[in-house]
N, C-alpha and C positions, 0 to 999 in steps of 0.2 A: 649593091647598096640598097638600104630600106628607105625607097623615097619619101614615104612617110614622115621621118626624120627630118629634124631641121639640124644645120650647123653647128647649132649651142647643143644640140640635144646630142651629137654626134661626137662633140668635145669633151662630153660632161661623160658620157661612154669610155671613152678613152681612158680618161682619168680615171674612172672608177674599175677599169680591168688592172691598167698600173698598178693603183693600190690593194688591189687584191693578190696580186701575184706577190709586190712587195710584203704583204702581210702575211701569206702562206710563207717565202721563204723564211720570213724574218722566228716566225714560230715554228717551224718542221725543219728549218737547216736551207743553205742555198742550193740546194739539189735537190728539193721537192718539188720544184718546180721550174720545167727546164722545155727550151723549144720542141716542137714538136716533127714529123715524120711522116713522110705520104699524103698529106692535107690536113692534117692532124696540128692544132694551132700548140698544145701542151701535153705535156707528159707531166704527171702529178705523182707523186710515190705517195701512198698512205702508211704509214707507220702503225704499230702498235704500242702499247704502254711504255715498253723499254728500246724501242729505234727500231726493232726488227721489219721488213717488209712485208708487208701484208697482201699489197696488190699494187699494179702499175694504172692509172688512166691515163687516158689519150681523150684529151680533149678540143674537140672545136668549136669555135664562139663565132655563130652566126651573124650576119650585120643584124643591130637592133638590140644586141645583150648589152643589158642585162634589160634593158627599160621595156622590150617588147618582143622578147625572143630566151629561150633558154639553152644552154649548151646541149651539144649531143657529146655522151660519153661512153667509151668502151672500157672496157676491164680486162686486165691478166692478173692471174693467179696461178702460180704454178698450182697447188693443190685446191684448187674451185673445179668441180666436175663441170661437164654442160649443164647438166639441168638444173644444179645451185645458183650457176652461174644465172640466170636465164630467170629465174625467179628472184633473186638478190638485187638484177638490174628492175625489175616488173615494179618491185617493193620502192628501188629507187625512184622511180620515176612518178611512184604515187605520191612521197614525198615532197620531191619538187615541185608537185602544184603547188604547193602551199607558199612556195618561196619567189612566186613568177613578179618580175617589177623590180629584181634588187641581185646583186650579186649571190652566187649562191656555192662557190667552189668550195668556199670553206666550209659551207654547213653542209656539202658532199661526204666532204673529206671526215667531218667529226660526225655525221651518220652513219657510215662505213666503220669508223671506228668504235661506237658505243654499239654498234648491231655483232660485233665482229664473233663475240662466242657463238650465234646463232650460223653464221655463214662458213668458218674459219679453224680452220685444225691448227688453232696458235700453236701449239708446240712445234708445227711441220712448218711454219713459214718461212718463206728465206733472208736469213739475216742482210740486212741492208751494212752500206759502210757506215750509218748511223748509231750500228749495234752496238760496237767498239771505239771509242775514244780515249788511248792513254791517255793523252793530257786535260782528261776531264776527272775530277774527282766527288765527291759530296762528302764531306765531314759529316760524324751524326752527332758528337759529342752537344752539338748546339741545335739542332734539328728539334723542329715542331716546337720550339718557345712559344709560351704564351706569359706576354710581358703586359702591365697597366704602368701606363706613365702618365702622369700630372701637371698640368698645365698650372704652375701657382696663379701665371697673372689670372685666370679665370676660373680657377680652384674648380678646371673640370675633370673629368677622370675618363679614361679610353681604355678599352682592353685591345692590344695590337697581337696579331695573329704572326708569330715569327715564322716562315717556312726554312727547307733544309739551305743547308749552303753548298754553294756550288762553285769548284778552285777551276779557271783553266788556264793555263802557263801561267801560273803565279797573278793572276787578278779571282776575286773570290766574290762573289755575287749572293746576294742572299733579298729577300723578297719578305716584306712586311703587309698585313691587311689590316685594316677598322671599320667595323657596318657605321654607317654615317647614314642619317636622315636628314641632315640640315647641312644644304652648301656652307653655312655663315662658321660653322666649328673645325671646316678643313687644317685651318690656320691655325688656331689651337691646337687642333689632336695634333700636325707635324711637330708642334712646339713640344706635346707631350710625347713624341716618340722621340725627339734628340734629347731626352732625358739624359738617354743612355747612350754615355760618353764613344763607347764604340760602333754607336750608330751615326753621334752625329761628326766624327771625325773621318766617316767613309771620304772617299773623294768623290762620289756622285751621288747624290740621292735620289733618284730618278722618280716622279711621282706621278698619278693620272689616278679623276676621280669622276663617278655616274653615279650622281644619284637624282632618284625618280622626284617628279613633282608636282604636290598635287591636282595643278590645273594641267598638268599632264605635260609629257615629254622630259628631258633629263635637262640635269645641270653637270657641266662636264667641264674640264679644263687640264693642263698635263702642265710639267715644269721638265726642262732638261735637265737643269742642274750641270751645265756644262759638257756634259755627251750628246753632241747633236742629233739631233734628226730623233731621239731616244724616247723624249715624253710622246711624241704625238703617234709613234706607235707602240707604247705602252698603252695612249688610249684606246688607239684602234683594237687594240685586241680587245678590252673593256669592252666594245661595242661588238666584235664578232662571235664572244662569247653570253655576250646579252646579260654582263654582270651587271647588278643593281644594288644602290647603296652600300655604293665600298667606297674606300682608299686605299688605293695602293703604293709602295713604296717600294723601290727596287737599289739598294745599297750597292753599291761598287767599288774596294778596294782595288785600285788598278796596281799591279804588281810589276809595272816596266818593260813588259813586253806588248805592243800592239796588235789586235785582236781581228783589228780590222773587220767586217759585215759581221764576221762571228758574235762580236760582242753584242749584234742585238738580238741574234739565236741565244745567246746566255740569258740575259734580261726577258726573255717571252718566256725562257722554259722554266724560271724560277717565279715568276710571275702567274703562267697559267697554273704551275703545281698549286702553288698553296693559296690561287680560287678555287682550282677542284678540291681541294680539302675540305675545305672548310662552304661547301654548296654554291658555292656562284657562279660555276661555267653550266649555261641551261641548256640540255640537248635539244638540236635540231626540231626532234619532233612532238618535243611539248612546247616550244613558243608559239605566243597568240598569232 
């Protein structure tokens, strides 16, 4: 144990790996991140753009992490030689200075991933079970709408970022954005996005919003909309991807069959899409 530590600081530790591990599975699948092997506290899969495997880590988290301590991390890849390998961890670990004080798996995991034409023979990597999901669909008939809806009572206008749709056993998910600079119009623009009858008839509307503020730091807040546990890691992810002046809006036709954990793997990945569409998931290694 890091006797430097106090009690609270040791609790607040804890908590903050929970949530981290909950927030990797909840966006890469519940087997991104899975106990670990030999002293090894995790096993993390990284994915690439469409599920396939890119590389395994084995992670251990020293007493002290994240607040005064940084993980030690190894890497497999079936097609990484030694010496890529061996410079790809060198690059990694110049990275991680920069993140020392705060959880940092996830912004391993999306370095690894935004670096990955530089290290990685993506055609050669080995599909993961994540590759293939029959009972995952995406309609395109309605994919990348770009809808303005109007708020009468405050005759304001929003342009909402539709992303694609996403069917799984019969519940269909789809993901809305709005750049918002002013916490005070969140309530309006949702008003102006249940314009539209088929949005606001979904059975969830799941919402979480960051925006930045001038005397610094953000204004943030999430609603369930009756999917528990579902806004506040919608917001999280907001936060892990360091989005700024947005709203997001994450619709949920439940279609009768139960989802179970999956259902927040559906909500992250229709969510994270259409911030990377439209700029708002910031790489690793351009945050301040």
């Amino acid at each position: 144990m890091d006797d430097c530590q106090t009690d609270s600081e040791r609790f607040d530790n804890r908590l903050r790996i929970e949530e981290e591990q909950q927030a990797i599975r909840a966006i890469y699948g519940e087997d991104a991140c899975k106990q670990g092997y030999g002293g090894w506290d995790w096993e993390v899969q990284v994915p690439d753009d469409v599920g396939r495997q890119l590389c395994l880590l084995e992670v251990r988290l020293p007493d002290g992490y994240p607040t005064t301590a940084q993980p030690q991390v190894e890497l497999h890849a079936r097609k990484l030689d030694s010496e890529r390998k061996e410079r790809l961890l060198s690059s990694l670990h110049d990275a991680m200075d920069g993140w020392k004080g705060e959880t940092c798996l996830f912004q391993i995991v999306e370095w690894i991933r935004e670096c990955k034409d530089e290290w990685f023979d993506v055609d050669d990597v080995t599909a993961s079970s994540h590759a293939t999901e029959p009972s995952v669909s995406t309609d395109q008939a309605d994919a990348l709408v770009e809808t303005r809806g109007t708020c009468a009572a405050e005759n304001a206008s929003y342009l909402w970022h539709t992303g694609e749709p996403l069917t799984d056993r019969r519940s269909t998910f789809q993901a809305h954005l709005v750049e918002l600079t002013d916490p005070d119009r969140v309530s309006s623009a949702l008003d102006a996005l249940c314009t539209d009858r088929k949005i606001r008839v979904a059975t969830h509307n799941i919402f979480a919003y960051r925006i930045a503020l001038s005397t610094g730091g953000y204004a943030s807040d999430s609603d369930d909309d009756g999917e528990a546990a579902a806004g506040g890691r919608l917001l999280h992810l907001l936060q892990l991807v360091d989005a700024r002046d947005v709203l997001v809006v994450v619709s949920r036709w439940y279609g009768g069959i139960p989802l179970g954990p999956d259902r927040f793997k559906r909500i992250s990945q229709v969510a994270r899409d259409v911030l990377d569409r439209h700029g708002h998931v910031r790489p690793p290694t351009r945050r301040p």
